[in-house]
C-alpha positions as protocol buffer text, in pm:
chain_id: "A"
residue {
  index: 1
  type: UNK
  ca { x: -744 y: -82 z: -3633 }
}
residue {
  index: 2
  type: UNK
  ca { x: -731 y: -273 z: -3340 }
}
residue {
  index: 3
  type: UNK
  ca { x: -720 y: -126 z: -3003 }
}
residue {
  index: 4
  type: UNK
  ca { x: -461 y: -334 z: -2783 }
}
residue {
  index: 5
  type: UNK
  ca { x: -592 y: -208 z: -2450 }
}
residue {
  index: 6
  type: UNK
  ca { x: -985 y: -294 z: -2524 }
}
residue {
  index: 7
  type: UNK
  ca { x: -850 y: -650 z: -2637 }
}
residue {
  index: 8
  type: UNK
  ca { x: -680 y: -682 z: -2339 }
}
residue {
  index: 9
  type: UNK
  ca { x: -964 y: -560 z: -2135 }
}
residue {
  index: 10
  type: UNK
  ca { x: -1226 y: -789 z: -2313 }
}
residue {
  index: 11
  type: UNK
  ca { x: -931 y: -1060 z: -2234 }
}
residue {
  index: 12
  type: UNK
  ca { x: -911 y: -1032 z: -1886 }
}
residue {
  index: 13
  type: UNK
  ca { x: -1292 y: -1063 z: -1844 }
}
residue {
  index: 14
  type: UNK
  ca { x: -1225 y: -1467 z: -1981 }
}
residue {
  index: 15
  type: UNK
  ca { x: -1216 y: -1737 z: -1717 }
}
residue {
  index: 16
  type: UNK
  ca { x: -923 y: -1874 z: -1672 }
}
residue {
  index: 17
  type: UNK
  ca { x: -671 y: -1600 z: -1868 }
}
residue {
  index: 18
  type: UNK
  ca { x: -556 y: -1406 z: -1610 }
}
residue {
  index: 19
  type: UNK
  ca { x: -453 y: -1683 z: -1382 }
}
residue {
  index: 20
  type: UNK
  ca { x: -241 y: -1826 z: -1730 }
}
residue {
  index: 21
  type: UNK
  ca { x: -130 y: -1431 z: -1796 }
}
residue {
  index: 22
  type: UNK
  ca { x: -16 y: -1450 z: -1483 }
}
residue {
  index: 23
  type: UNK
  ca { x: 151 y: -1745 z: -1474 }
}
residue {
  index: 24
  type: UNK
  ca { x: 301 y: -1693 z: -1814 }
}
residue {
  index: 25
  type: UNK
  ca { x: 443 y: -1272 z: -1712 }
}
residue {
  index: 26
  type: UNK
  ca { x: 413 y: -1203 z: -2046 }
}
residue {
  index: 27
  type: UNK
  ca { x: 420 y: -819 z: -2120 }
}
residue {
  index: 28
  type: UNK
  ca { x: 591 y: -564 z: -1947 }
}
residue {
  index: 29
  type: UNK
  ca { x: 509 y: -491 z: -1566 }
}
residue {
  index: 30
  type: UNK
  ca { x: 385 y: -181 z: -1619 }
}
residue {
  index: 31
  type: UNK
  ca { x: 68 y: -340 z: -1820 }
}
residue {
  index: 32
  type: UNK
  ca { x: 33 y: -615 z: -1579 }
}
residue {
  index: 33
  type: UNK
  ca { x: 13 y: -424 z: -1295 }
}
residue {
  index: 34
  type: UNK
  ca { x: -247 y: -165 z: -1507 }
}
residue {
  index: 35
  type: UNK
  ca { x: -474 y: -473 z: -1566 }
}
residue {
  index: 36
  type: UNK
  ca { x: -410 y: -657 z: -1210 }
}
residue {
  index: 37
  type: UNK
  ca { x: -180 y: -955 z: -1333 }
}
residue {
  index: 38
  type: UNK
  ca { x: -64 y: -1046 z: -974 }
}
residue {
  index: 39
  type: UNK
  ca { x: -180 y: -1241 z: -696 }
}
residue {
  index: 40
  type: UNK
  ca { x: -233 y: -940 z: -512 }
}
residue {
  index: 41
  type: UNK
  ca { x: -311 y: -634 z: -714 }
}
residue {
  index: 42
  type: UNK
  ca { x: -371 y: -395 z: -420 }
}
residue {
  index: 43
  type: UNK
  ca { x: 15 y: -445 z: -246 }
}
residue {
  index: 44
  type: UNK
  ca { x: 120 y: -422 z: -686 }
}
residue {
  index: 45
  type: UNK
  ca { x: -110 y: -99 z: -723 }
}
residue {
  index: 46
  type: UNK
  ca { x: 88 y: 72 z: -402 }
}
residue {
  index: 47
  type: UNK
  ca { x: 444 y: -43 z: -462 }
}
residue {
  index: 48
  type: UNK
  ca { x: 395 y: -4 z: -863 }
}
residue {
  index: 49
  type: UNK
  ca { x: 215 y: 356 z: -827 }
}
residue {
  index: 50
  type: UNK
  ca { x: 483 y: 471 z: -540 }
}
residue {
  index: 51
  type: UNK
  ca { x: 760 y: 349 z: -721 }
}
residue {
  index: 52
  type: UNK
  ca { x: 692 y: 494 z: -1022 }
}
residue {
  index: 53
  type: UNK
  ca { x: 626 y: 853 z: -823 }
}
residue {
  index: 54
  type: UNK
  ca { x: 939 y: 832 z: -695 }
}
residue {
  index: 55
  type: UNK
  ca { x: 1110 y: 796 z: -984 }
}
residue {
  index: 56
  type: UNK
  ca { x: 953 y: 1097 z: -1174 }
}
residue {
  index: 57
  type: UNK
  ca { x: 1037 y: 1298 z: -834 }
}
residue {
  index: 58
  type: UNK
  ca { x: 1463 y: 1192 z: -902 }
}
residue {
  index: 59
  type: UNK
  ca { x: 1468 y: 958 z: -582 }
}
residue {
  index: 60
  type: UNK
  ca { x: 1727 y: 665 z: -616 }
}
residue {
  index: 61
  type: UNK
  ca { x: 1495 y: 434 z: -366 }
}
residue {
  index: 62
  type: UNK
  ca { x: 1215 y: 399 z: -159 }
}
residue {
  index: 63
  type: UNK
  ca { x: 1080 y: 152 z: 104 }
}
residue {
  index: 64
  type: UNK
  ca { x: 763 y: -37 z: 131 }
}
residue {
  index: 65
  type: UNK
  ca { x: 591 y: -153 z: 453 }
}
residue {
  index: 66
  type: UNK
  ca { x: 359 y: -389 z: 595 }
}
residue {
  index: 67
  type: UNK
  ca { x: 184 y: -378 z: 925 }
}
residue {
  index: 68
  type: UNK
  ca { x: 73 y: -669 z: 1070 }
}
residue {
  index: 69
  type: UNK
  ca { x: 269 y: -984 z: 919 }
}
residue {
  index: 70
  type: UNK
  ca { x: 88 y: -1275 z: 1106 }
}
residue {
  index: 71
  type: UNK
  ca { x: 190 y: -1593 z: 883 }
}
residue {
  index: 72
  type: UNK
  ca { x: 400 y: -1377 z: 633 }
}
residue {
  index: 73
  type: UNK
  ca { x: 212 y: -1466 z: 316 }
}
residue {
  index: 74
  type: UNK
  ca { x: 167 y: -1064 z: 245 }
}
residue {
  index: 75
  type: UNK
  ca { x: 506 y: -981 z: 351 }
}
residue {
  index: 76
  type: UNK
  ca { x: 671 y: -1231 z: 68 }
}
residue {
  index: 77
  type: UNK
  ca { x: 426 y: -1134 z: -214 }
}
residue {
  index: 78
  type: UNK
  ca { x: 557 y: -768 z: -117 }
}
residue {
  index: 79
  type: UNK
  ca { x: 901 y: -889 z: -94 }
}
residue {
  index: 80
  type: UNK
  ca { x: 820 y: -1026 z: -455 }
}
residue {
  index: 81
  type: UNK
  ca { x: 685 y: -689 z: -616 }
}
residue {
  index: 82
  type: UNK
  ca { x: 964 y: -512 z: -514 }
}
residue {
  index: 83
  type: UNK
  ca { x: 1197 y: -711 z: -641 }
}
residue {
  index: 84
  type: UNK
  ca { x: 984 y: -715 z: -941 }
}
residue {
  index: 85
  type: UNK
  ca { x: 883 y: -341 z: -1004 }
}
residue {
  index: 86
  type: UNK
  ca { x: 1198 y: -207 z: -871 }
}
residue {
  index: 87
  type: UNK
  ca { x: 1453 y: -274 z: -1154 }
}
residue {
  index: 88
  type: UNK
  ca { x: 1158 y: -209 z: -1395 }
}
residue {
  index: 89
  type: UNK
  ca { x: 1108 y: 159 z: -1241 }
}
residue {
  index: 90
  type: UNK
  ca { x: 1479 y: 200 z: -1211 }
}
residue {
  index: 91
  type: UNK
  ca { x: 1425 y: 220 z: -849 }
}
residue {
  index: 92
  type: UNK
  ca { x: 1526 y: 10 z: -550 }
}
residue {
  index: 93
  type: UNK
  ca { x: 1270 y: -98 z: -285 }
}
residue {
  index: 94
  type: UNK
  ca { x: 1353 y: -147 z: 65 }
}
residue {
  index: 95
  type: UNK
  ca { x: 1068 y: -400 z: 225 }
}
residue {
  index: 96
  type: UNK
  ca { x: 984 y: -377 z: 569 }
}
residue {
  index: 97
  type: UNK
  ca { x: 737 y: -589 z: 799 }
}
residue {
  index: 98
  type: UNK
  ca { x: 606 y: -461 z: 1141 }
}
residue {
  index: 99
  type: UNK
  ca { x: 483 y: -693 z: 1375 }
}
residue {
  index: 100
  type: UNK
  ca { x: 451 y: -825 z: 1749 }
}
residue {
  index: 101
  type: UNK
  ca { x: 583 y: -1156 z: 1684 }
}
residue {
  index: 102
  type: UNK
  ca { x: 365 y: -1241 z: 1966 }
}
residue {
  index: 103
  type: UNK
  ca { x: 1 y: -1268 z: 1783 }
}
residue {
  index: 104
  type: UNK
  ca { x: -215 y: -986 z: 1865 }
}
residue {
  index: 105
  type: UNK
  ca { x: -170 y: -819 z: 2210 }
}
residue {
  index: 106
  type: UNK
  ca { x: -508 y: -771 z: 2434 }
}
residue {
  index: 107
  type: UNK
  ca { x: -736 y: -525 z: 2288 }
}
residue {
  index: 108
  type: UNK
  ca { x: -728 y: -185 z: 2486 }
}
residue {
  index: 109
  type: UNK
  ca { x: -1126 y: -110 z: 2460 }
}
residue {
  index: 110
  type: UNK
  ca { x: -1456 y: -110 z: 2306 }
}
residue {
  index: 111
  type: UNK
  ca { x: -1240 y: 62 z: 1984 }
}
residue {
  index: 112
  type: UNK
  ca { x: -1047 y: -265 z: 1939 }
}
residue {
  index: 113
  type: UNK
  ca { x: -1353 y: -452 z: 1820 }
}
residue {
  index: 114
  type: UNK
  ca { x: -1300 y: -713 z: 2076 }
}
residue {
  index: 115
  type: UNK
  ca { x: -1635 y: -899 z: 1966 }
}
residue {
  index: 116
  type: UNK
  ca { x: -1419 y: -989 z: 1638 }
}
residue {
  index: 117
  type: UNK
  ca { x: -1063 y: -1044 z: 1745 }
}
residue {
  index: 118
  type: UNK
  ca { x: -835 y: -1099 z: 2068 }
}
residue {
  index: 119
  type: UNK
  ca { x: -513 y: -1154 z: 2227 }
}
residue {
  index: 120
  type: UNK
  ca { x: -307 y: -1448 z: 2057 }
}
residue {
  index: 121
  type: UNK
  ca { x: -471 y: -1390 z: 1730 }
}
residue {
  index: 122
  type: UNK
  ca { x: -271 y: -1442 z: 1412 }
}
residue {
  index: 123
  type: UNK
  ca { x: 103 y: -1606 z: 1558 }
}
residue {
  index: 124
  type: UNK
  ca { x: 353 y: -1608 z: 1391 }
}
residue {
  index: 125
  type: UNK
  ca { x: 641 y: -1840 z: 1322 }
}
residue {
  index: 126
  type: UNK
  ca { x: 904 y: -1677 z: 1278 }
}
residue {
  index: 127
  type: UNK
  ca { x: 1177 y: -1930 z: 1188 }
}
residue {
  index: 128
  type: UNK
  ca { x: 922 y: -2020 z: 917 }
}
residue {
  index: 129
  type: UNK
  ca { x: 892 y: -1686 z: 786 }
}
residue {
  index: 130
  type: UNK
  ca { x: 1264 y: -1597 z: 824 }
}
residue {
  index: 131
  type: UNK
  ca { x: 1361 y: -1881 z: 654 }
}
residue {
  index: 132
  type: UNK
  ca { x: 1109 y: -1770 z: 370 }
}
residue {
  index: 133
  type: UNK
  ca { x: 1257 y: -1405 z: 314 }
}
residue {
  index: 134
  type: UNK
  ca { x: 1529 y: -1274 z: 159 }
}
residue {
  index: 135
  type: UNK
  ca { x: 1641 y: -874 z: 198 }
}
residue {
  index: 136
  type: UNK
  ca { x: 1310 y: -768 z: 363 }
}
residue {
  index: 137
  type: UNK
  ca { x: 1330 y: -670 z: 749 }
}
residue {
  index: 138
  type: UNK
  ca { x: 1120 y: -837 z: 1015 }
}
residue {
  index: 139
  type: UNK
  ca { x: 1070 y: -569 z: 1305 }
}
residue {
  index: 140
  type: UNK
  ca { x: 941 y: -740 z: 1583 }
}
residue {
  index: 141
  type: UNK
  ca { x: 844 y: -605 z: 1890 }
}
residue {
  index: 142
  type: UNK
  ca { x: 501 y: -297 z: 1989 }
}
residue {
  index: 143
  type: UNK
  ca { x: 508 y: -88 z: 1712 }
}
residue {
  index: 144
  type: UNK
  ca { x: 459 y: 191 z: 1927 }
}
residue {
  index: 145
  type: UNK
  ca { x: 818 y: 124 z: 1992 }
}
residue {
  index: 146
  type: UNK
  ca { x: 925 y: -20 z: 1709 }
}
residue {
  index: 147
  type: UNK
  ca { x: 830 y: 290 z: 1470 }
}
residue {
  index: 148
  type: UNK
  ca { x: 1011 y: 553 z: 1634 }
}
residue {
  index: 149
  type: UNK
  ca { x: 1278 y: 347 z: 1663 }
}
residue {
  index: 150
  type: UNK
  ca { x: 1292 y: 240 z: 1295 }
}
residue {
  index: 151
  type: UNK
  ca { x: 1280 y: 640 z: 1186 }
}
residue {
  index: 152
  type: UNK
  ca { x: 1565 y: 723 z: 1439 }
}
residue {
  index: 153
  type: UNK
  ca { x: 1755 y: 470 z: 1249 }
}
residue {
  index: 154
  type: UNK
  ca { x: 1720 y: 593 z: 908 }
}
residue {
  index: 155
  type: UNK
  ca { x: 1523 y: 444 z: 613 }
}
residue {
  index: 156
  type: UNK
  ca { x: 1473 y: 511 z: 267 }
}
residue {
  index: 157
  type: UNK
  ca { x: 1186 y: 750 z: 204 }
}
residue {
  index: 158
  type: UNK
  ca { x: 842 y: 512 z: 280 }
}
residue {
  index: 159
  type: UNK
  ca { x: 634 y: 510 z: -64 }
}
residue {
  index: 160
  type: UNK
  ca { x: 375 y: 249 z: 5 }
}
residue {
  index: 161
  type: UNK
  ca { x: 181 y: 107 z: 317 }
}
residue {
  index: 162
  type: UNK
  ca { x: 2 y: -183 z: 401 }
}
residue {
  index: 163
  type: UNK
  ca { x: -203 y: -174 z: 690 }
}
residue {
  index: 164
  type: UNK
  ca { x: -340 y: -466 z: 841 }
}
residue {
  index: 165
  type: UNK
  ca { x: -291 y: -497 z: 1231 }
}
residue {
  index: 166
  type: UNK
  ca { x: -659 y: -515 z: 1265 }
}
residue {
  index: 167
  type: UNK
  ca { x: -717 y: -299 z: 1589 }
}
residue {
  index: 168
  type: UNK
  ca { x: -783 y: 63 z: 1651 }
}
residue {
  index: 169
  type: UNK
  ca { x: -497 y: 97 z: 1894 }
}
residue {
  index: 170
  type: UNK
  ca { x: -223 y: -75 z: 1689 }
}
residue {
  index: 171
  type: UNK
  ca { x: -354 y: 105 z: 1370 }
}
residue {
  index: 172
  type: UNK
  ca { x: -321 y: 435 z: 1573 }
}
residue {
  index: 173
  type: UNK
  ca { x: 26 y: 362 z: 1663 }
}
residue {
  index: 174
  type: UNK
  ca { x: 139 y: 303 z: 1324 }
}
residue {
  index: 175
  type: UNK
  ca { x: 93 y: 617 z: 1206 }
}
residue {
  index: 176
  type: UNK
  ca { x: 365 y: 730 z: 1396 }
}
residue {
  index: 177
  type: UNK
  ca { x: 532 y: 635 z: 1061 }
}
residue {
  index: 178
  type: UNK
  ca { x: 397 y: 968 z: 961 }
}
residue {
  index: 179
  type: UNK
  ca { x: 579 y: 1162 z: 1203 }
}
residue {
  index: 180
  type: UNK
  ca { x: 932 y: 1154 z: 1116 }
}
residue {
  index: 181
  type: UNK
  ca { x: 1119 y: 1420 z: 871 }
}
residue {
  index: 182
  type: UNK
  ca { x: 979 y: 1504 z: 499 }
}
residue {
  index: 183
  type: UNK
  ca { x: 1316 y: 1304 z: 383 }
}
residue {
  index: 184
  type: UNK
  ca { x: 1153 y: 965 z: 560 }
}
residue {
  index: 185
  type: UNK
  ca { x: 833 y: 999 z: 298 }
}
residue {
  index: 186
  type: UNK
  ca { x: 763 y: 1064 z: -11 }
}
residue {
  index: 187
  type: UNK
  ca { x: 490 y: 1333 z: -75 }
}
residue {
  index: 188
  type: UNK
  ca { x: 193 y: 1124 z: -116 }
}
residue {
  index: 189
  type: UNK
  ca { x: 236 y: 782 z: 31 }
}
residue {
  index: 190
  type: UNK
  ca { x: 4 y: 521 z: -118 }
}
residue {
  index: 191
  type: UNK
  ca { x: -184 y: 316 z: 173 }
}
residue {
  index: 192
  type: UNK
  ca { x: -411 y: -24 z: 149 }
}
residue {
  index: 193
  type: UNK
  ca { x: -619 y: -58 z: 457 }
}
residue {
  index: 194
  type: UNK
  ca { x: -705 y: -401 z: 491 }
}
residue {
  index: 195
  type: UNK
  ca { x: -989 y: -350 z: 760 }
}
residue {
  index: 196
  type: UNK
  ca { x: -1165 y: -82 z: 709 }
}
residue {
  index: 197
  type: UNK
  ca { x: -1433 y: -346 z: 603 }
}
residue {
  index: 198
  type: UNK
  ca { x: -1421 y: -704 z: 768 }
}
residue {
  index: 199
  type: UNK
  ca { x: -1647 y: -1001 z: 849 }
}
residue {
  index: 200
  type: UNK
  ca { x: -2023 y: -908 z: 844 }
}
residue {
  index: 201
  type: UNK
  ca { x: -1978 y: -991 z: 1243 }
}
residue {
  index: 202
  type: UNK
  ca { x: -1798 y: -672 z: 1268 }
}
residue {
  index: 203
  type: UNK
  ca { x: -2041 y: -406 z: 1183 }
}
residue {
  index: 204
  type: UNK
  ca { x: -1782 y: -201 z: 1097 }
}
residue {
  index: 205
  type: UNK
  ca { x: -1814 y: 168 z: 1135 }
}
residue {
  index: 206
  type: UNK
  ca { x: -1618 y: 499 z: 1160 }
}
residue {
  index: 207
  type: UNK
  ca { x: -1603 y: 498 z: 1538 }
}
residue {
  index: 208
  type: UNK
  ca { x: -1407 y: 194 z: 1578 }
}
residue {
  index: 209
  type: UNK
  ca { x: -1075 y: 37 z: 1442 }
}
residue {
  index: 210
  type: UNK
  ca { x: -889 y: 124 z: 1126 }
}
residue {
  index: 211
  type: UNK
  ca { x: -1144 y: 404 z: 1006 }
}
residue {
  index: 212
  type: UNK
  ca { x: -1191 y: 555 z: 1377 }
}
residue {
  index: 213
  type: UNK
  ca { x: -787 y: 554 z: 1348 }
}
residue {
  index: 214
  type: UNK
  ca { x: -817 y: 736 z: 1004 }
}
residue {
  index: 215
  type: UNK
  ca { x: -1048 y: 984 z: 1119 }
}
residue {
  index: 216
  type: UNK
  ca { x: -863 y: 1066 z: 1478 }
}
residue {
  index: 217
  type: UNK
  ca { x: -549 y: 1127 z: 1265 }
}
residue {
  index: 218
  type: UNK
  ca { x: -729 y: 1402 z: 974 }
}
residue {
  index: 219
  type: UNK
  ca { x: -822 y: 1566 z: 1310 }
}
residue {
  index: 220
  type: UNK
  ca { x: -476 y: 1602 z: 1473 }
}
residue {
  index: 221
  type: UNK
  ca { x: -281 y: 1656 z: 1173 }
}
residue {
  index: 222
  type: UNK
  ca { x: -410 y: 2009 z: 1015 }
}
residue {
  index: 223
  type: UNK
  ca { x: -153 y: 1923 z: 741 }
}
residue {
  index: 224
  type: UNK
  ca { x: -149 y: 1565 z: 688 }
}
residue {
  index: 225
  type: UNK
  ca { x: -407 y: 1434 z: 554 }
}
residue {
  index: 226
  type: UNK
  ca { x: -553 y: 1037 z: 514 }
}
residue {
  index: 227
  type: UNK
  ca { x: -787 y: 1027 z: 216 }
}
residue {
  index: 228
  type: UNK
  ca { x: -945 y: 743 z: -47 }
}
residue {
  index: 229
  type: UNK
  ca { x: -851 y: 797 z: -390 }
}
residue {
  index: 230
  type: UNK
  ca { x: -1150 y: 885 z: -491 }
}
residue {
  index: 231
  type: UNK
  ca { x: -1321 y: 710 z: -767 }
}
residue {
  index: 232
  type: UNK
  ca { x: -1035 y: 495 z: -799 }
}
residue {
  index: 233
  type: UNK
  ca { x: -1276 y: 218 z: -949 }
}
residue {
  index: 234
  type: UNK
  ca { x: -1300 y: 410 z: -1211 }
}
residue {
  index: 235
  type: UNK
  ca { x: -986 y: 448 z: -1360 }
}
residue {
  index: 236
  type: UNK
  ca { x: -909 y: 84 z: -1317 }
}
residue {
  index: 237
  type: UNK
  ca { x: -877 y: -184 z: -1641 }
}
residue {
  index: 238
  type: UNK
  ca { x: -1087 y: -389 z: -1439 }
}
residue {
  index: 239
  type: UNK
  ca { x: -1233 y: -266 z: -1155 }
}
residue {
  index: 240
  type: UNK
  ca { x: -1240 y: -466 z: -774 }
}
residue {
  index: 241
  type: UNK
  ca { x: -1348 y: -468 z: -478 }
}
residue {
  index: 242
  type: UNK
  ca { x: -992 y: -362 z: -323 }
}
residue {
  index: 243
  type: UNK
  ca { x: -999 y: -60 z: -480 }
}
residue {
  index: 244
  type: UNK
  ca { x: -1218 y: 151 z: -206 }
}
residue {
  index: 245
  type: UNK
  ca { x: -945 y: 47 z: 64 }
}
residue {
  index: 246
  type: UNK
  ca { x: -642 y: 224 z: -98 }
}
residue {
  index: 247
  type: UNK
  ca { x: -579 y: 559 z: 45 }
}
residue {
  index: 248
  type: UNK
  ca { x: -323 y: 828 z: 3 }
}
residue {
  index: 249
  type: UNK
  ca { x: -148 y: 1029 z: 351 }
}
residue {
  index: 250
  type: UNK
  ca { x: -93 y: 1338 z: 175 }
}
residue {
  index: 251
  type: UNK
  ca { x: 197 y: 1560 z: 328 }
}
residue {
  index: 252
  type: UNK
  ca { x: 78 y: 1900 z: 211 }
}
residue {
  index: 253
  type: UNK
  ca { x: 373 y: 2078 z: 376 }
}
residue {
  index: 254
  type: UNK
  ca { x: 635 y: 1804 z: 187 }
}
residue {
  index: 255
  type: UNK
  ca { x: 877 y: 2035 z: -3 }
}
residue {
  index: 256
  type: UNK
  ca { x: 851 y: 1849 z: -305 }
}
residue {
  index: 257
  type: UNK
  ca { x: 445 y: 1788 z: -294 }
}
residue {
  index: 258
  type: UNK
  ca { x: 402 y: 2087 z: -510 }
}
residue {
  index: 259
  type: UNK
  ca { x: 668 y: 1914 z: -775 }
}
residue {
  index: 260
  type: UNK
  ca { x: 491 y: 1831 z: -1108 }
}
residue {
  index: 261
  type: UNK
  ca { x: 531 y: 1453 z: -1169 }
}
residue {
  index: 262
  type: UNK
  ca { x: 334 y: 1411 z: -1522 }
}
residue {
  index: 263
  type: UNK
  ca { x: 558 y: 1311 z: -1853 }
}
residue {
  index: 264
  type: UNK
  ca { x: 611 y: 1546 z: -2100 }
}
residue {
  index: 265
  type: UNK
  ca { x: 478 y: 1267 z: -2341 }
}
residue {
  index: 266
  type: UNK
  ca { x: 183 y: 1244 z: -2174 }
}
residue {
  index: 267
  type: UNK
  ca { x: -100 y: 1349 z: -2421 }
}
residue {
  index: 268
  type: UNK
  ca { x: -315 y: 1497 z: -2167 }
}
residue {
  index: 269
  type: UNK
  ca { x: -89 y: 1787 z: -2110 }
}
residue {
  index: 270
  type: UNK
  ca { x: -250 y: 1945 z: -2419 }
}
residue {
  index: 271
  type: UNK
  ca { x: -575 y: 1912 z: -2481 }
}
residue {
  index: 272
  type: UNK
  ca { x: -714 y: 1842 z: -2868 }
}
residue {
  index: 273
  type: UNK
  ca { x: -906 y: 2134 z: -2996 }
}
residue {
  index: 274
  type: UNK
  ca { x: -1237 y: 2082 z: -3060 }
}
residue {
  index: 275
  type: UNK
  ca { x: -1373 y: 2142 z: -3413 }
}
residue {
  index: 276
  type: UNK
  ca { x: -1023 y: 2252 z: -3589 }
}
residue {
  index: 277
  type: UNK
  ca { x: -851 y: 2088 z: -3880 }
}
């Protein structure tokens, strides 16, 4: 008998036939999104993976968030997914995108990388980009602001993150996301940190930008925790290069992080005993 998923998986490795899979959205989203059938497959692992967690935990809806817009190319294609994996979940996705509106401000320090970006860096037009969105939310303005602000007003519990605002100090401001009440979050909160690697000129390291941000914030927060999914390469249909830059805030002191979230159905809830008939 034919195995569907190694066919699909010897498939995928043909020039050429995932663009046309693609293009064609044949199947359902769940097994595009397993084998990376989207122009970007780290926003569709996040939204599709946090989506699909809230679900199992009873939620009604969620929200999804980018930081750092610039042009608005990633805030569409998450507009998109949403309104893609949403009514396949049976969930509804709020989309939200954080930016200056102003390009990127002056860097504060040394932490900033300032040898790789600077202040003006990345406008953005926002008629353009307004013009090119449909129910996502453009929040303009320092996010150091804009974040606390955004919580005060109420939002549907966050399930997936994009980070991508480049500098240590913006980075660190963003997690203020994290700080609002349990109902704000789900328990596990799916993140894609778009520069914890960047151009060779960088030299990144853990004592500067996103990952100095990552680290500060495991230190302050004895019970919030920022952490790779670990070996998440492996468990992939076809492994990539984005997969060492998703990360997961866990929220150890949630009330529902405890909650078991695996399917009855699922086959690994019983293991097969070896050796009996």
């Amino acid at each position: 008998m034919i195995d569907p998923n190694r066919l699909l998986r010897q498939m995928v490795r043909v020039p050429g036939v995932q663009g046309l899979w693609a293009k064609l959205r044949l199947g359902s989203v769940a097994t595009r999104m397993r084998f990376d059938i989207t122009d970007r497959p780290a926003y569709a692992y996040g939204v599709h993976s946090a989506a699909v967690l809230a679900k199992r935990l009873g939620m009604a809806e969620m929200s999804v968030i980018e930081f750092g817009v610039a042009g608005g190319r990633g805030l569409i294609a998450l507009e998109r997914l949403a309104a893609e994996i949403g009514p396949a979940v049976g969930v509804h996705i709020a989309v939200y995108g954080f930016d200056s509106g102003r390009g990127m401000p002056p860097p504060v320090d040394f932490r900033d990388l300032p040898h790789v970006w600077g202040e003006g860096f990345y406008e953005m037009d926002h008629d353009k980009l307004r013009g090119q969105l449909g129910t996502a939310k453009l929040v303009l303005g320092d996010v150091a602001t804009t974040v606390p602000e955004t919580l005060r007003a109420g939002l549907p519990p966050v399930g997936f993150i994009a980070f991508d605002l480049d500098y240590y100090s913006s980075t660190k401001a963003a997690f203020g996301i994290f700080d609002g009440p349990p109902d704000t979050r789900l328990p596990r909160i799916y993140c894609y940190f778009d520069d914890i690697s960047g151009p060779e000129i960088a030299c990144m390291n853990e004592y500067v930008g996103e990952l100095l941000a990552i680290n500060e914030f495991n230190t302050e927060h004895p019970k919030q925790k920022l952490s790779p999914i670990l070996h998440l390469r492996t468990e992939r249909e076809k492994p990539a290069s984005w997969n060492e830059k998703i990360y997961a805030m866990h929220d150890f002191a949630h009330p529902q992080y405890t909650t078991n979230v695996t399917p009855i159905s699922d086959a690994f809830r019983q293991l097969p005993l070896s050796g009996v008939r």
